[in-house]
matplotlib code that plots the C-alpha trace (Angstrom):
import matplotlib.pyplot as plt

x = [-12.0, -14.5, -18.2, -21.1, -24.0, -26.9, -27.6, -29.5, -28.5, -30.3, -29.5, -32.3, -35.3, -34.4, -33.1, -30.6, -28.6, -25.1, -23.1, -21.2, -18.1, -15.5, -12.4, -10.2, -6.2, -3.2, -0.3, 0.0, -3.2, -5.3, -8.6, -9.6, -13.3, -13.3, -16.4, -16.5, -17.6, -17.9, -16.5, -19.2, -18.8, -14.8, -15.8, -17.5, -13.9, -14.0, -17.8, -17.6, -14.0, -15.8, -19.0, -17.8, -15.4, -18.1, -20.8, -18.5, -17.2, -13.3, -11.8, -10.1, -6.3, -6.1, -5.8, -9.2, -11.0, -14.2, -15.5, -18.9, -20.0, -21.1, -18.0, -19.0, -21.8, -21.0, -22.0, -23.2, -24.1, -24.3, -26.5, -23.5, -22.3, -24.1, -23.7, -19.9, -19.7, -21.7, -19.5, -16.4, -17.5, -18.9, -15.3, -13.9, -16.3, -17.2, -21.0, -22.4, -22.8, -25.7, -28.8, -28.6, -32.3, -32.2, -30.7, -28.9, -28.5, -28.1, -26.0, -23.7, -23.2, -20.0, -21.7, -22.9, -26.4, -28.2, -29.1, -32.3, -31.0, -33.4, -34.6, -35.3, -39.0, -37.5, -34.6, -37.4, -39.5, -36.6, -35.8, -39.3, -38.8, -35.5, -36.6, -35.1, -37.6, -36.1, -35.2, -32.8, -33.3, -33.1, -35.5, -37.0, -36.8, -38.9, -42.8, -41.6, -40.2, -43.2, -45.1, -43.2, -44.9, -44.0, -41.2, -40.4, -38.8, -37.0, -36.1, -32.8, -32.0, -27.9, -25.8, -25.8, -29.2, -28.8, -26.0, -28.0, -30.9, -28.7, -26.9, -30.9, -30.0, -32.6, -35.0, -36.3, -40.3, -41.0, -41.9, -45.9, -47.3, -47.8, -51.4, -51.7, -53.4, -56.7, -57.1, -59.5, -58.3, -55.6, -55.3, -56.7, -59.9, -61.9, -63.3, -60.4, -60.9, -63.4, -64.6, -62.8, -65.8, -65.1, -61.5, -63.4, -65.8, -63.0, -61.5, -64.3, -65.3, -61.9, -61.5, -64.8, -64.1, -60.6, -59.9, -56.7, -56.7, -53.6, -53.6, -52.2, -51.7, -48.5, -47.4, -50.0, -53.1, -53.8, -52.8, -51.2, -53.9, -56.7, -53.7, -52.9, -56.6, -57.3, -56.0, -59.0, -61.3, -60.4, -60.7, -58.5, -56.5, -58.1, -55.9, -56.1, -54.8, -52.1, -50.3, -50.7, -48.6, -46.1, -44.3, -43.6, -42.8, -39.9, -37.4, -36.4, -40.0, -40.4, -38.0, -39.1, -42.8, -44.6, -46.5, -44.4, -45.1, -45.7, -47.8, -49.6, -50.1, -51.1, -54.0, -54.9, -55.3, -57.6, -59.5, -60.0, -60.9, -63.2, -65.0, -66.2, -67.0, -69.5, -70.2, -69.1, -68.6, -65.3, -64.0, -63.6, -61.3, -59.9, -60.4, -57.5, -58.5, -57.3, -56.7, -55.2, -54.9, -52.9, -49.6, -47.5, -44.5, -41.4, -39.3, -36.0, -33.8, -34.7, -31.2, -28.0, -26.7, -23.8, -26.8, -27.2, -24.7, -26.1, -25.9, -27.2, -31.0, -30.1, -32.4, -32.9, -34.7, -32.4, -33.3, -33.1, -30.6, -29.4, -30.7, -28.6, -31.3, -32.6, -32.1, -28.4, -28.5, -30.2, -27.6, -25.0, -26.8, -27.6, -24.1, -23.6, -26.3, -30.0, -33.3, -33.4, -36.4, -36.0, -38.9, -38.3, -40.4, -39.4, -38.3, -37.0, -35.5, -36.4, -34.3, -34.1, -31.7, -29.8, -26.1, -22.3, -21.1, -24.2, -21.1, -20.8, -24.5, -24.7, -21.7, -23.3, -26.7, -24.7, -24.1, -27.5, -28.8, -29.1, -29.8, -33.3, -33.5, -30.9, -31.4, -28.7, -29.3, -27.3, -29.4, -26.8, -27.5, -30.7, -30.8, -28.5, -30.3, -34.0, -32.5, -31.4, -34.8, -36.5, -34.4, -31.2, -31.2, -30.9, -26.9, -25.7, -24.3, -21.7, -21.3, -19.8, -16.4, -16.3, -12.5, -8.7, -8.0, -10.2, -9.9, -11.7, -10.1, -11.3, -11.0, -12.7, -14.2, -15.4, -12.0, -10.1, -12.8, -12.4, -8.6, -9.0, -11.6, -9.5, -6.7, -8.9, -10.7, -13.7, -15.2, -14.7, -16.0, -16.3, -14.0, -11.6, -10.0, -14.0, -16.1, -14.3, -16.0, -17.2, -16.4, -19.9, -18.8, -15.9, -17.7, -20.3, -18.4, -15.8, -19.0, -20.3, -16.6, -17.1, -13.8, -11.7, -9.0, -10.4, -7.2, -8.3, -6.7, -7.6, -5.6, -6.0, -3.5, -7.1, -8.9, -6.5, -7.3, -11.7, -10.2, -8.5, -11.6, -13.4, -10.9, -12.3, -15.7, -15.7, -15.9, -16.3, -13.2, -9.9, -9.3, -6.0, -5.4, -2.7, -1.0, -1.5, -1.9, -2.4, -4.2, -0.9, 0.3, -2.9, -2.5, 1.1, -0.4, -2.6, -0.2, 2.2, -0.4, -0.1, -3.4, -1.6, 0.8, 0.8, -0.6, 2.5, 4.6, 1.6, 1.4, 4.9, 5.1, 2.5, 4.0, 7.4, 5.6, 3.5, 6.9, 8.6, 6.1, 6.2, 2.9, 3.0, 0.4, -0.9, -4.4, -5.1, -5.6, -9.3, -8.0, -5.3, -3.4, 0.1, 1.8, 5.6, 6.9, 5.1, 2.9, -0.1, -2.5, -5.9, -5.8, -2.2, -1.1, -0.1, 2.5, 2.6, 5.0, 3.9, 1.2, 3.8, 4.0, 6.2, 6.0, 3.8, 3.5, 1.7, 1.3, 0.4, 3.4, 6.3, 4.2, 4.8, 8.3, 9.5, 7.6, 9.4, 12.8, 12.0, 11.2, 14.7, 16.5, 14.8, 15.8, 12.5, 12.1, 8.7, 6.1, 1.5, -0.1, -4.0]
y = [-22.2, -20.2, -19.7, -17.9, -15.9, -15.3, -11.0, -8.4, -5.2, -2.7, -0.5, 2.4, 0.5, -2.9, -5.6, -7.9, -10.8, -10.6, -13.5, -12.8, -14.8, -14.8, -16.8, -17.3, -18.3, -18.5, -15.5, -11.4, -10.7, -8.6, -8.0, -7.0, -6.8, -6.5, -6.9, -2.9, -1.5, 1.7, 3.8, 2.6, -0.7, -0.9, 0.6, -2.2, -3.9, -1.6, -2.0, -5.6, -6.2, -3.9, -5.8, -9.7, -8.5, -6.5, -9.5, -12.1, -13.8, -14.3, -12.1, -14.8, -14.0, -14.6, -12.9, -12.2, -11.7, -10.8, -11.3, -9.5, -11.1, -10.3, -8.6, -6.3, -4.4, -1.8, -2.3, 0.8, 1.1, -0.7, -3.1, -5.8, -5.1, -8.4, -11.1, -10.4, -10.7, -14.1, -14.9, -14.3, -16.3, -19.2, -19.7, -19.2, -22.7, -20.0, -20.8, -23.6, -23.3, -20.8, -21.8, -21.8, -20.7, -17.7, -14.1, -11.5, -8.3, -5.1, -1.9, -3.0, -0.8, -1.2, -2.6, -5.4, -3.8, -3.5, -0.2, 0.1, 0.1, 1.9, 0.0, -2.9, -4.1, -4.0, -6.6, -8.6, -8.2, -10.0, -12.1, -13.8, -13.8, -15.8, -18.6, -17.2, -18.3, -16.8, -13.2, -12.0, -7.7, -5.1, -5.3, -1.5, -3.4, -6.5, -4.9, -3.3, -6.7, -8.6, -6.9, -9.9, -12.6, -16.3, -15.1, -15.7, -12.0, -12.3, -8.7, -8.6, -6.2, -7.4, -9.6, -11.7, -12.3, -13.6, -16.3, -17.6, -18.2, -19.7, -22.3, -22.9, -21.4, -18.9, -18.7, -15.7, -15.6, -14.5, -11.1, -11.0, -9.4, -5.5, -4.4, -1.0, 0.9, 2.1, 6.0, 7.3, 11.2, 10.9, 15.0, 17.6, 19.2, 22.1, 21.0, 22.3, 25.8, 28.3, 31.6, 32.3, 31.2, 33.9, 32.1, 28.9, 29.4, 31.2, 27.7, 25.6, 27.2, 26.7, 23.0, 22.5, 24.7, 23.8, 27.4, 28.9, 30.2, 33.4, 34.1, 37.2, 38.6, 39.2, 36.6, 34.9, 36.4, 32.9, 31.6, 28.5, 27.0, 26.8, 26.5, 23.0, 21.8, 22.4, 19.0, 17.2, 19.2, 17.9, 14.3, 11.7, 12.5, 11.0, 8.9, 12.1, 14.3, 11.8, 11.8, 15.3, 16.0, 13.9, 17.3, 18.3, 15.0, 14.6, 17.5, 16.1, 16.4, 19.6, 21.2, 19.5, 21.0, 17.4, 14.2, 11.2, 9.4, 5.4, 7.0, 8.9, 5.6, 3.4, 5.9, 6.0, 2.1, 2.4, 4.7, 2.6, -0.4, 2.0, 3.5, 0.1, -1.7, 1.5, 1.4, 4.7, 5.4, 5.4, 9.0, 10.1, 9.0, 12.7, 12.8, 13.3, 11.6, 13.6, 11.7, 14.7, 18.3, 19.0, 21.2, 23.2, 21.1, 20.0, 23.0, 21.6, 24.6, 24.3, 21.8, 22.0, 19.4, 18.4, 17.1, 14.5, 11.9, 9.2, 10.0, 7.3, 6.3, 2.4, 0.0, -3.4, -6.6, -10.0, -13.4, -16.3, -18.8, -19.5, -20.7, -17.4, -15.8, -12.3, -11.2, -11.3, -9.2, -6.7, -6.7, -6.2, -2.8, -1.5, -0.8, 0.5, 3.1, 4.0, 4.3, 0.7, -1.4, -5.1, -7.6, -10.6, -13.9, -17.5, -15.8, -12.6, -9.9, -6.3, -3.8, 0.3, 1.8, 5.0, 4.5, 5.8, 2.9, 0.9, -1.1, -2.8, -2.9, -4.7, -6.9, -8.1, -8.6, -11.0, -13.6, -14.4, -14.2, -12.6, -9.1, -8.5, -4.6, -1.9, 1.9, 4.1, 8.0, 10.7, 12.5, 15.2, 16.0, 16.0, 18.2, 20.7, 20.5, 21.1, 24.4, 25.6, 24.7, 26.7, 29.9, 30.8, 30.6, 33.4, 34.7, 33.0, 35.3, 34.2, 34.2, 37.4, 37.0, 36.0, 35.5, 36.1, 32.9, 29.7, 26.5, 24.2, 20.9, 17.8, 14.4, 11.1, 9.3, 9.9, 8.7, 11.5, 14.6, 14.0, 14.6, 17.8, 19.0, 18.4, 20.0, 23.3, 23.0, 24.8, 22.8, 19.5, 18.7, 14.7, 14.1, 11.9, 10.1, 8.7, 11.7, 14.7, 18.1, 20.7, 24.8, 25.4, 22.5, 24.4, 27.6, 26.8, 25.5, 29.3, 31.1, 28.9, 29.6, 32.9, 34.3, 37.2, 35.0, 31.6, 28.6, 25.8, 22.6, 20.6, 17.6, 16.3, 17.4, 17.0, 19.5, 22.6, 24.2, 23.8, 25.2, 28.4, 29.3, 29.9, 32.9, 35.1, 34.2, 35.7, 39.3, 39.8, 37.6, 36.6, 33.0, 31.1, 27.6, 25.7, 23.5, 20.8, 17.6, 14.6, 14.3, 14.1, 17.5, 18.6, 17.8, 18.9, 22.4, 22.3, 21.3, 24.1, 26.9, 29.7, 31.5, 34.2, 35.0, 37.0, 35.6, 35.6, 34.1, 30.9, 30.5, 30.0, 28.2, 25.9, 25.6, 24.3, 21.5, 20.5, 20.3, 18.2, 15.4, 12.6, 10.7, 6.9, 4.9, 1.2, 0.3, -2.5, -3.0, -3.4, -5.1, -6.1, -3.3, -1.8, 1.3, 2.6, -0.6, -2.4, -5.3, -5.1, -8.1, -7.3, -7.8, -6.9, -4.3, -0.8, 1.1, 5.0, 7.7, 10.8, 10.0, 8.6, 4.6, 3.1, -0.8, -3.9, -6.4, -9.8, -9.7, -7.0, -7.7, -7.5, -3.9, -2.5, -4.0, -2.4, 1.1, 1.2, 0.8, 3.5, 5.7, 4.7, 5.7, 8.9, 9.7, 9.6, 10.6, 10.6, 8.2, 8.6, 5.8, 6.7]
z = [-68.1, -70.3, -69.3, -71.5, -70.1, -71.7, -71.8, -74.1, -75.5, -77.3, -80.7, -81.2, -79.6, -80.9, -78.6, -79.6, -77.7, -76.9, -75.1, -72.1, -72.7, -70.1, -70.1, -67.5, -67.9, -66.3, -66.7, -65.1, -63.8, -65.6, -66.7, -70.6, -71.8, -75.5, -78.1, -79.0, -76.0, -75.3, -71.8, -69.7, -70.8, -70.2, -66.9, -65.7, -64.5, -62.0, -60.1, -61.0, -59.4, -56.1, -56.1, -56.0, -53.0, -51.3, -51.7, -49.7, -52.8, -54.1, -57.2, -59.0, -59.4, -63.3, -66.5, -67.0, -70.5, -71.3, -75.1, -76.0, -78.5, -81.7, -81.5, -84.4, -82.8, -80.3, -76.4, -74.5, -71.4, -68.1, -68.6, -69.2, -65.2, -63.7, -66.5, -66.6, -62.9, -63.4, -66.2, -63.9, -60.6, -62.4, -64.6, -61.3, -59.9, -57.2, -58.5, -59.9, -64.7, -65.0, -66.6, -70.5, -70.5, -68.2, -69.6, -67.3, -66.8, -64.9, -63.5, -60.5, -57.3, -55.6, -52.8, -55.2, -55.2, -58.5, -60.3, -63.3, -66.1, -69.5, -72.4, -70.7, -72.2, -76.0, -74.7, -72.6, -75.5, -77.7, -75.4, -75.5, -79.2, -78.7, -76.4, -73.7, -70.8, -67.9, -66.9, -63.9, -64.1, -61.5, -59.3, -60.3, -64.1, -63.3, -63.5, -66.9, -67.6, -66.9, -70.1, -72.0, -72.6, -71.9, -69.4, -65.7, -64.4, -61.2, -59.7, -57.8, -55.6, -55.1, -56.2, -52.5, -52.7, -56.6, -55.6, -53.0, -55.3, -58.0, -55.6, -54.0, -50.5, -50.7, -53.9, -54.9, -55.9, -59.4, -59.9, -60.5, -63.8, -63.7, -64.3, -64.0, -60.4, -60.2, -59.2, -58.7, -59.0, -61.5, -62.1, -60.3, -61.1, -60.2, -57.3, -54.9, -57.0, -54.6, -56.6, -60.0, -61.6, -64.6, -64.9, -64.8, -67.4, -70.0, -69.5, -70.0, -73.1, -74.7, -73.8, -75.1, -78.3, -79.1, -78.7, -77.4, -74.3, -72.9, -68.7, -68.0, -64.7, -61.9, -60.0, -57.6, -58.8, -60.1, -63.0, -62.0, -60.1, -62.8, -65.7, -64.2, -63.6, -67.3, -68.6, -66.2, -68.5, -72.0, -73.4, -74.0, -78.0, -80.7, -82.9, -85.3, -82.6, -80.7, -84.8, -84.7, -81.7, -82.7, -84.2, -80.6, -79.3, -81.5, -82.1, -85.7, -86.9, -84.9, -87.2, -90.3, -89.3, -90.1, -88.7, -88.6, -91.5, -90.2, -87.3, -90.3, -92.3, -89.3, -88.6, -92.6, -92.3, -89.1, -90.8, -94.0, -91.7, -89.8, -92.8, -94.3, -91.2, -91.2, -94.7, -95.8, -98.5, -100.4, -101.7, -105.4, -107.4, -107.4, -103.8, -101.5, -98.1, -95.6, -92.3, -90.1, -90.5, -92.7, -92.1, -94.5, -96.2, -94.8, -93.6, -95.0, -93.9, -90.4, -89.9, -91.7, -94.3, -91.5, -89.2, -91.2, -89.4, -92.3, -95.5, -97.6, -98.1, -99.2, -100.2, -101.0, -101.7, -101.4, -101.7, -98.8, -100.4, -97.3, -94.0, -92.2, -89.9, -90.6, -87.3, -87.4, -90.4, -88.2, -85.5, -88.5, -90.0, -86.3, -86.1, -89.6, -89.2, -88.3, -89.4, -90.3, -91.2, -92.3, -93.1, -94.2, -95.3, -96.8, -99.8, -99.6, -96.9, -97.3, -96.1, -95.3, -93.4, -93.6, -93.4, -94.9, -95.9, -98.6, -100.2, -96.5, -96.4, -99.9, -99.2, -96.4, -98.0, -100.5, -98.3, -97.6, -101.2, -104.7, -104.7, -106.7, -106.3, -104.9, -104.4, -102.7, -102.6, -101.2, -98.8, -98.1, -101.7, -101.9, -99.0, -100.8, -104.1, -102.0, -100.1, -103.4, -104.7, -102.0, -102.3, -100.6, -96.8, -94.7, -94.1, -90.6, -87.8, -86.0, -82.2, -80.9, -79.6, -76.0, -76.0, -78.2, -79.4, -80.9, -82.4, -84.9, -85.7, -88.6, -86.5, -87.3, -84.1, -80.7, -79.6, -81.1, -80.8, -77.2, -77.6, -79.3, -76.9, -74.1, -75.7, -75.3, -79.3, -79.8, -82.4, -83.8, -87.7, -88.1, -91.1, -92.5, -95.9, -96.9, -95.4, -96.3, -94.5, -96.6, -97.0, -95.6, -92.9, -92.0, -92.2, -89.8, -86.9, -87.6, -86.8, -83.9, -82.5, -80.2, -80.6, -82.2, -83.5, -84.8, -85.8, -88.2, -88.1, -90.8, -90.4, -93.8, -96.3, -98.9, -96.8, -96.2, -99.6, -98.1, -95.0, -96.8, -99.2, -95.5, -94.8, -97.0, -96.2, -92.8, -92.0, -88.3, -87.0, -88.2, -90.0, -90.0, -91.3, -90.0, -91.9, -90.3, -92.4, -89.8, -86.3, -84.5, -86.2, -84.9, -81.6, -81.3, -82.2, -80.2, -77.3, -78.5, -78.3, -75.7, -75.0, -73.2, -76.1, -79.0, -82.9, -84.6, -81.4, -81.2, -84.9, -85.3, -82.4, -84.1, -87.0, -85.2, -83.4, -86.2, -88.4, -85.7, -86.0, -88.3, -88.9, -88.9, -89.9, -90.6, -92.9, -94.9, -98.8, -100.2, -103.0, -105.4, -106.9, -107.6, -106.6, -107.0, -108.3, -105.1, -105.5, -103.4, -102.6, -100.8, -97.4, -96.5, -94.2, -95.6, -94.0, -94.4, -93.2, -93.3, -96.1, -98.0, -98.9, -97.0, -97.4, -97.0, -94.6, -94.3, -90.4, -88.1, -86.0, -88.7, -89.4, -85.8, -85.5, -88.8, -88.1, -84.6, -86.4, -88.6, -86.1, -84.3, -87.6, -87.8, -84.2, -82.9, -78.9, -78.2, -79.7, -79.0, -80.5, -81.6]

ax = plt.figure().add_subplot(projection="3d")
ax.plot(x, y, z, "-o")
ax.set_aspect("equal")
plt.show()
């Protein structure tokens, strides 16, 4: 039996629904939640399984799969704990078919009590937006919930308590609508301050001045007492001076050194609105208005060109030729990259986001109309081109050396950097066969590596010779690049090393292991082609030995099966799938 449960997730600060399906059948037992979920996601088996035993309901013995749906956005967090246990009881007929109006969701407890959960107005705030007219949230969520309009919140404190409202044993009341508390002392003031009055005054001239003000003194002559009554003093920010602090509120515009720009243009509007409902009048022509004070320009060499994880500005304007909904199309490019913006109206969808992949962005946009205007810039070279524009940045020191022997190793993915970094790898360079890293890349994470000897792994037969040019670029430590050409070379190094033995003994010893392994792998053609005599259609499976074409398959099966015999031939006796 399958059941679906209404839930929310949230990419940036933009809710989004996902659908809780969970399907029940017969076979092993088992339990599989799939949907691209991240760790705490997959470890929701675990407090679910806990909570329905500890709550006085029955685990249903069945192979148990769990479908988070749209499948092609990744789930994080533990906000998906309660609807899959809902999902699971209710294809189990242990609770009556759930509401298709109401939305769950929550962190589980093992004792079946429920844990907040963050981000939880954006999803209420969607799930208004989606007709959604009923709410189930922890019940530390449900006043931040209750800012939502035209939805009934109901906090729960454990999953007991839920069941009983949903089979009508026990209903739960509806949490009531925050509003926020009246106090009447909200910070501490002067009053509770006796003498100091020198102290006092220095501090209300300043507040009243804007002036800066430095306490010096030892410890407990009084500093802290007055220093933390000062904020009662001052008035609320202006709108001039809240866009103002935005620099220290976010660290990416703390090291760029400016305002953030749609805080910067929301305050030029209010002040145009502002100026002619009090008939001033307009500036010059050759006027520049100046809305807040202005800072210096952009400090573009206060982050590296690596920092930037997305390196494409893309653009566009598509027409609505079909009645697909905008909103899906947002849930699509959340998970292809961030600072996205879409508006759309009957007619057209406007888009920016910053992603590495704007063919998949484009692609997409196809399907819901004609494209009317496209712009794609690489950011990463604009960055490069504005540093060189600026002057050359200062030389970078590397970390002294706080041990023999480190390790820097290319990977692509969370999955494998966590591999390497268990294996005992300093640093780990995102990189791959699209995103290659590079010499400055490399170079960067050699110096961040505090050690005499420091062992690059590239991993990538197209990113050794990147690798090599950073040996001669370092003076203060020794460089060697391993030859290692795949991510299961790199890893057998890795396992091979010795920290307590000598260079020559652990590089060899490398080298061995690396030259023991042979790489298998499976992708898939992007499009018809032809290579050593081999027709090739787009979409069928390619299978590679040791970067090296080895045939092409139809199914993903008959791929496997004939890669395992391969490996048989060749003698193969152990075999780590990635």
């Amino acid at each position: 039996m399958m059941v679906t449960v209404r839930s929310l997730g949230l990419t940036g600060i933009t809710g989004y629904e996902v659908s809780v399906e969970c399907f029940l059948s017969g076979g092993l037992p088992g339990f599989d939640v799939v949907g691209l979920p991240d760790a705490a996601v997959k470890e929701s088996r675990e407090r679910v399984r806990a909570a329905v035993k500890n709550c006085g309901a029955k685990f249903p013995v069945s192979r148990i799969t769990v479908n988070l749906a749209p499948a092609r956005v990744r789930k994080e967090g533990t906000v998906y704990d309660l609807p899959i246990l809902l999902g699971i009881l209710a294809a189990a007929e242990e609770i009556s078919p759930l509401p298709q109006g109401a939305a769950f969701l929550g962190e589980l407890s093992l004792s079946g009590a429920l844990r907040p959960v963050t981000g939880v107005l954006p999803m209420a705030l969607t799930a208004a937006r989606l007709g959604i007219d009923t709410l189930y949230v922890p019940e530390a969520n449900a006043a931040e919930a209750t800012l939502a309009d035209g939805l009934t919140v109901y906090g729960v404190t454990d999953v007991g308590q839920l069941i009983a409202h949903l089979k009508g044993e026990q209903v739960m009341t509806p949490a009531p609508r925050w509003t926020p508390g009246h106090q009447d002392r909200p910070l501490p003031d002067f009053a509770d301050v006796m003498g100091q009055e020198t102290v006092k005054r220095a501090l209300e001239i300043a507040a009243a001045g804007g002036h800066n003000l430095c306490m010096v003194g030892p410890p407990g002559s009084g500093k802290s007492i007055p220093a933390r009554r000062l904020p009662s003093l001052l008035p609320d920010l202006t709108r001039r001076e809240a866009l103002e602090d935005t620099v220290n509120q976010n660290p990416v515009l703390n090291k760029a050194g400016v305002v953030d720009a749609g805080g910067m243009g929301f305050v030029v509007l209010l002040q145009g609105m502002l100026d002619e409902l009090h008939g001033s009048p307009a500036p010059a022509d050759d006027q520049e208005p100046s809305p807040v004070p202005q800072r210096g320009k952009a400090d573009f060499g206060g982050f590296e060109t690596g920092e930037i994880q997305f390196g494409y500005c893309t653009e566009f304007i598509c027409s609505r030729d079909t009645q697909k909904d905008p909103e899906a199309l947002r849930a699509f490019l959340n998970g292809l990259g961030d600072s996205l913006v879409l508006v759309a109206d009957d007619e057209i969808i406007k888009v920016h986001v910053h992603t590495n992949h704007p063919g998949k962005v484009l692609e997409e946009a196809l399907t819901y109309g004609g494209l009317l205007t496209v712009k794609v810039e690489n950011m990463r070279q604009q960055h490069t081109e504005l540093l060189q524009q600026e002057g050359e940045p200062a030389p970078r020191q590397s970390l002294p050396p706080e041990k023999k022997y480190g390790f820097v190793a290319v990977a692509a993915g969370e999955g494998l950097a966590k591999v390497f970094f268990d294996l005992g790898v300093d640093g780990v360079i995102q990189g791959g066969q699209t995103m290659n890293p590079s010499t400055e890349d490399i170079l960067k994470e050699i110096q961040k590596t505090p050690a005499e000897i420091v062992s690059v792994l590239p991993n990538n037969k197209n990113i050794i010779l990147a690798a090599q040019q950073c040996v001669d670029l370092v003076e203060d430590k020794k460089v060697v690049v391993l030859q290692a050409k795949t991510v299961p070379q790199g890893i057998s190094a890795m396992i091979a090393m010795n920290p307590d033995g000598e260079e020559a003994e652990n590089t060899a010893a490398m080298e061995e292991a690396m030259g023991q392994v042979t790489t298998m792998e499976i992708t898939y053609a992007a499009r018809d082609s032809s290579f050593d005599g081999n027709a090739i259609q787009a979409g069928d499976y390619l299978l590679l030995v040791d970067n090296q074409l080895f045939g092409t398959e139809k199914s993903m099966e008959t791929a496997l099966e004939k890669l395992a015999q391969e490996s048989q031939e060749r003698g193969g006796e152990f075999h780590t799938i990635f």
